[in-house]
Each structure stands twice: as C-alpha cells, then as structure tokens.
C-alpha positions in Angstrom: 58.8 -191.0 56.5 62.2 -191.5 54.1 61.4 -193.4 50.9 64.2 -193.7 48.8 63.2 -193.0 44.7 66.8 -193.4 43.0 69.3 -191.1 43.8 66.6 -189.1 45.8 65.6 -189.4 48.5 61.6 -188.3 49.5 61.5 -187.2 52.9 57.9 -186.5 54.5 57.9 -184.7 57.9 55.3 -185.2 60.0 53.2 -183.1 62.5 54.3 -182.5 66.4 52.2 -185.2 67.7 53.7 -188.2 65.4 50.1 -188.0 63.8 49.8 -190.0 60.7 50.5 -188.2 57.5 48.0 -186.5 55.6 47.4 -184.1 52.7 46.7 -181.2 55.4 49.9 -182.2 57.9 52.6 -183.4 55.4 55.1 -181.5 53.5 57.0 -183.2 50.9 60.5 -182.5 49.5 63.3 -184.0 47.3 67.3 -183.8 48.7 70.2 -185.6 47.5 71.1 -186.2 51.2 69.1 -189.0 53.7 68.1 -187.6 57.1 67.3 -184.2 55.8 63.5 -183.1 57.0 61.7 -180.3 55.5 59.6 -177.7 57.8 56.2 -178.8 58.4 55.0 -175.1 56.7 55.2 -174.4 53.6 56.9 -170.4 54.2 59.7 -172.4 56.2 62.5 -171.7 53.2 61.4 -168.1 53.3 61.9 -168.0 57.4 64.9 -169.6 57.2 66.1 -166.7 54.5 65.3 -163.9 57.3 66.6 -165.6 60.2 69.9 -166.2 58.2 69.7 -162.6 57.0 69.0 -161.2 60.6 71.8 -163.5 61.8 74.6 -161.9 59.3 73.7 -158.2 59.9 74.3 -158.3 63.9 77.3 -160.4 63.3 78.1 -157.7 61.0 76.8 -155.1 64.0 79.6 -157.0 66.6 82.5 -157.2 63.8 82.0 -153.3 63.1 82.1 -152.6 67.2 85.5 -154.8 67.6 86.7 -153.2 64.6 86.1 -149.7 66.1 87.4 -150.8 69.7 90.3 -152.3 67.9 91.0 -149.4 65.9 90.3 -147.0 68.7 93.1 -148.7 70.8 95.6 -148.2 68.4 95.2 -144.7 67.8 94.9 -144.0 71.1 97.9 -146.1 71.5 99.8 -144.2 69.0 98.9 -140.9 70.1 100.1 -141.8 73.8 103.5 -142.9 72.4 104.2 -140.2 70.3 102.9 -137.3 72.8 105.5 -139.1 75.5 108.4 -139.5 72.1 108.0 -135.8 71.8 107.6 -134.7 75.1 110.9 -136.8 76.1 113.0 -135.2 73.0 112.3 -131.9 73.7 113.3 -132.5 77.8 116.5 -133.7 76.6 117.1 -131.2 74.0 116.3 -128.5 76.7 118.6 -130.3 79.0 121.3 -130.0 76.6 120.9 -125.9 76.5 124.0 -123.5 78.1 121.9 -122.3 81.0 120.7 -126.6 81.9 124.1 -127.1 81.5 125.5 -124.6 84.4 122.6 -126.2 86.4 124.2 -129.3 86.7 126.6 -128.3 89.2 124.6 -125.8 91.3 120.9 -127.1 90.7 119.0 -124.3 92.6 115.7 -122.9 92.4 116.0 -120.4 90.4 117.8 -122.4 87.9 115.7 -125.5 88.2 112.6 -123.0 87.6 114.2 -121.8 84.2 115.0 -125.6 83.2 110.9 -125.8 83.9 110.5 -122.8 81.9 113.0 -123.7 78.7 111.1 -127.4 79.0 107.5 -126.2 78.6 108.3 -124.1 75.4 110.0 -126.9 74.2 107.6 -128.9 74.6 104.7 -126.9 73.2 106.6 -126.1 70.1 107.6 -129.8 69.5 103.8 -130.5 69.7 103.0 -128.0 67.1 105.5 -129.2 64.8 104.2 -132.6 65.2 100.9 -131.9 65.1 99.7 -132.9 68.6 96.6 -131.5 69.8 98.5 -129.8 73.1 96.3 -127.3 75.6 99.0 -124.8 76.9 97.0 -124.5 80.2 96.9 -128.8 80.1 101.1 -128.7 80.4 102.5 -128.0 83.7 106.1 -128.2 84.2 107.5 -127.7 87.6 111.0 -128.2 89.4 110.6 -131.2 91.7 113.7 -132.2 93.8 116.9 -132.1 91.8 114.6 -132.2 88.4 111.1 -131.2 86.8 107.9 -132.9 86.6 106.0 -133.3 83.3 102.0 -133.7 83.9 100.3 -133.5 80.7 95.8 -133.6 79.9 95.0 -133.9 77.0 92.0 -135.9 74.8 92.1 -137.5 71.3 89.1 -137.4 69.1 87.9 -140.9 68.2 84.7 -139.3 66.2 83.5 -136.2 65.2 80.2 -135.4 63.8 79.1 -131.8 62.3 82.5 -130.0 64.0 81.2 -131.1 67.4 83.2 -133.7 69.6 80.8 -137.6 69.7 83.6 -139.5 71.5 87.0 -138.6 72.6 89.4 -140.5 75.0 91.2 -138.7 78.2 94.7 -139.2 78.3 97.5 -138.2 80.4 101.1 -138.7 80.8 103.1 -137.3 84.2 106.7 -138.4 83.6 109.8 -137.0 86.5 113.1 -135.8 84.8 116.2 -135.5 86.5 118.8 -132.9 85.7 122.0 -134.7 85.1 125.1 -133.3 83.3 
C-alpha cells in the first residue's frame, strides 16, 4: 500500500499471499521515490549489503583472471617476438661472415654444416646478451637444402612461487633460412 505523506512517500509491502496488512506481516519505510517496496524482513538492508558485497568480490575474482590472461598474452607475445628478432639478426649476421660468404657459390655440405655451426653460436650468444632464457640442447640448427633450419623449445615463466616453476607457457619457433649471397 503507497500513501503519499508530503514529499514522502509511505510504502507498506505486504506478505506473499496479498494477505491484508498487519502489525506481524507489514514493514514500513519512507523513500523519496513512488514504487519503491521495502523487504517484507526486517534484516533485508543487511542481506542486500552481503549479496552486494559477494557480488563485487567475484567480479573482482573474473577482472583479476582477464587481467592475468591478458597480461600473460602479452608477455608471452613479447617473448615470442623478441626470441624470433634475435634469432633472425644473428642468422643474418652469420650469413654475412667470410666463410657464408664463399658458400654462396659452392653451397655444399660441409660448408652448409659450418653455416649451421657459425648460426647456433650466434644464436646462443645473441640470447645471452639479450637475456633470453635459451636451453643449448632446445636449439638445433641443421643444413636443409640450399640453407639451415632453426627449431627452437623453449618455456617462459608466467609465475614463480618459492624458486619453483607454478605456470610456464611452451613455446617454439622453427623458421627455414636460405643461404643467399
């Protein structure tokens, strides 16, 4: 039942079965705002206060997991991009040695397999310079063809609890380089 007193409005709510209101079934409250109901307990505000409060903290929950997935894709992201930056500088750089060179015109085994050879330590040192967590026995470099082939394991650390490893993400990168003068 709305009775309007003033500016305020008295709104009584009454029980589930439309029963008429009585000092055991009715609640009454004052709002600035017509249509309004109260509860039909008298804890209701304090309900409402713990559902809200329950409501924020797993929205919270959901906004801190997208904000880890989100973050985790970029540094994964970033970690894949630099690890092929570095891996395709020091291919080229090794490419551009006296001994690559003289390969260009008579590309044969032997001189593909010391390309392979000059490209791994380049590769290996680039990563330490860069700081690019790079397993020696994870790099294989091997002539292929008139080239080498790159395959590369390796994982990035997402989190890391007590020096021990809680989540890292495999990665790999296999690229095919040819040897061109």
């Amino acid at each position: 039942m709305i009775a309007r007193q003033g500016k305020w409005v008295r709104v009584t709510a009454l029980s589930p079965y439309h029963a008429a209101p009585t000092a055991a079934n009715t609640t009454a409250c004052l709002r600035r705002w017509p249509g309004l109901e109260c509860g039909g307990r008298f804890d209701d505000g304090l309900e409402s206060i713990r559902v809200r409060v329950r409501t924020v903290i797993r929205r919270l929950v959901w906004v801190a997991m997208v904000g880890l997935l989100g973050y985790g894709g970029a540094v994964v992201g970033a970690s894949f991009f630099q690890t092929r930056q570095v891996v395709d500088e020091a291919v080229f750089e090794a490419g551009r040695r006296p001994r690559a060179a003289a390969a260009v015109g008579q590309a044969t085994d032997s001189t593909l397999l010391e390309f392979a050879v000059d490209a791994r330590e380049a590769i290996l040192v680039a990563a330490r310079r860069n700081n690019l967590p790079i397993d020696p026995s994870k790099l294989m470099v091997k002539p292929e063809g008139r080239g080498i082939r790159v395959s590369l394991h390796w994982s990035y650390v997402l989190l890391e609890v007590a020096d021990e490893t809680a989540l890292a993400v495999p990665l790999w990168l296999e690229r095919t380089f040819a040897l061109s003068p």
